[in-house]
N, C-alpha and C positions, 0 to 999 in steps of 0.2 A: 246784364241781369243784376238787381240789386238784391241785398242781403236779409230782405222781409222773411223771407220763408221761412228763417229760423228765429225769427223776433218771440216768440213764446217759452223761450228759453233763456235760462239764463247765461251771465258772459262764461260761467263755469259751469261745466257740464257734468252727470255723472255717465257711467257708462250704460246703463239702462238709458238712459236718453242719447246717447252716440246711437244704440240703436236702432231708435224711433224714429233719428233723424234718419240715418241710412237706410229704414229696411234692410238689418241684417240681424241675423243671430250674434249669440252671446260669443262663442267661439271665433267668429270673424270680426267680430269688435276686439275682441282680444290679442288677437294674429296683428289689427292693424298697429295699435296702440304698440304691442311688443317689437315691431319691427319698425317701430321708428317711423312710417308712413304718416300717424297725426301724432304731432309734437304734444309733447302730454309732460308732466311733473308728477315723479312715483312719489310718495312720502306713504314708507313704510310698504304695506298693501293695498294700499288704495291709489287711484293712477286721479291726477287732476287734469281736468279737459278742457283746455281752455276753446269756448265757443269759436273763435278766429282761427284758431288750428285747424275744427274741420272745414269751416269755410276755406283757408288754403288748400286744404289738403281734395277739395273738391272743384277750386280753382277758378272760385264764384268772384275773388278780387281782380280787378281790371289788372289785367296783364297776367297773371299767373297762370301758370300750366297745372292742371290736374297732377298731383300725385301717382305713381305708379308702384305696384305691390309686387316684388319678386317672390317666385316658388323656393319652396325647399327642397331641397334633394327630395326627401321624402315626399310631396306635393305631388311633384313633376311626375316620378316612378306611377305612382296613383293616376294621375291622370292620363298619362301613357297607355295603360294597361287598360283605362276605360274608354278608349279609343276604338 
């Protein structure tokens, strides 16, 4: 698969465009980013996105494995319960 899909963006992304790319809310853009899942550069409060990150992290480069997101204690308990 190559890397067109996200050619409308630029190589630095902010997180309203993290996203647009993913289809996800603002909260699960932020869980990823905070946990280390897409390699990102905080300076101060703002988190810098480098476009190639999510491309890793979605494991669109030849050879890469997708990314995977662990629960939190708290997470888990939650989805436990909605079981």
């Amino acid at each position: 698969m190559n890397n067109t899909m996200f050619s409308g963006y630029s190589d630095v992304i902010t997180v309203d465009d993290l996203q647009s790319m993913l289809h996800i809310g603002r909260n699960a853009a932020y869980g990823l980013l905070q946990s280390g899942a897409i390699a990102t550069i905080r300076v101060g409060k703002k988190y810098i996105i480098p476009k190639a990150s999510v491309i890793d992290f979605l494991g669109l480069n030849t050879g890469a494995k997708p990314a995977t997101m662990s629960l939190s204690g708290k997470a888990r308990v939650s989805l436990e319960r909605s079981k």
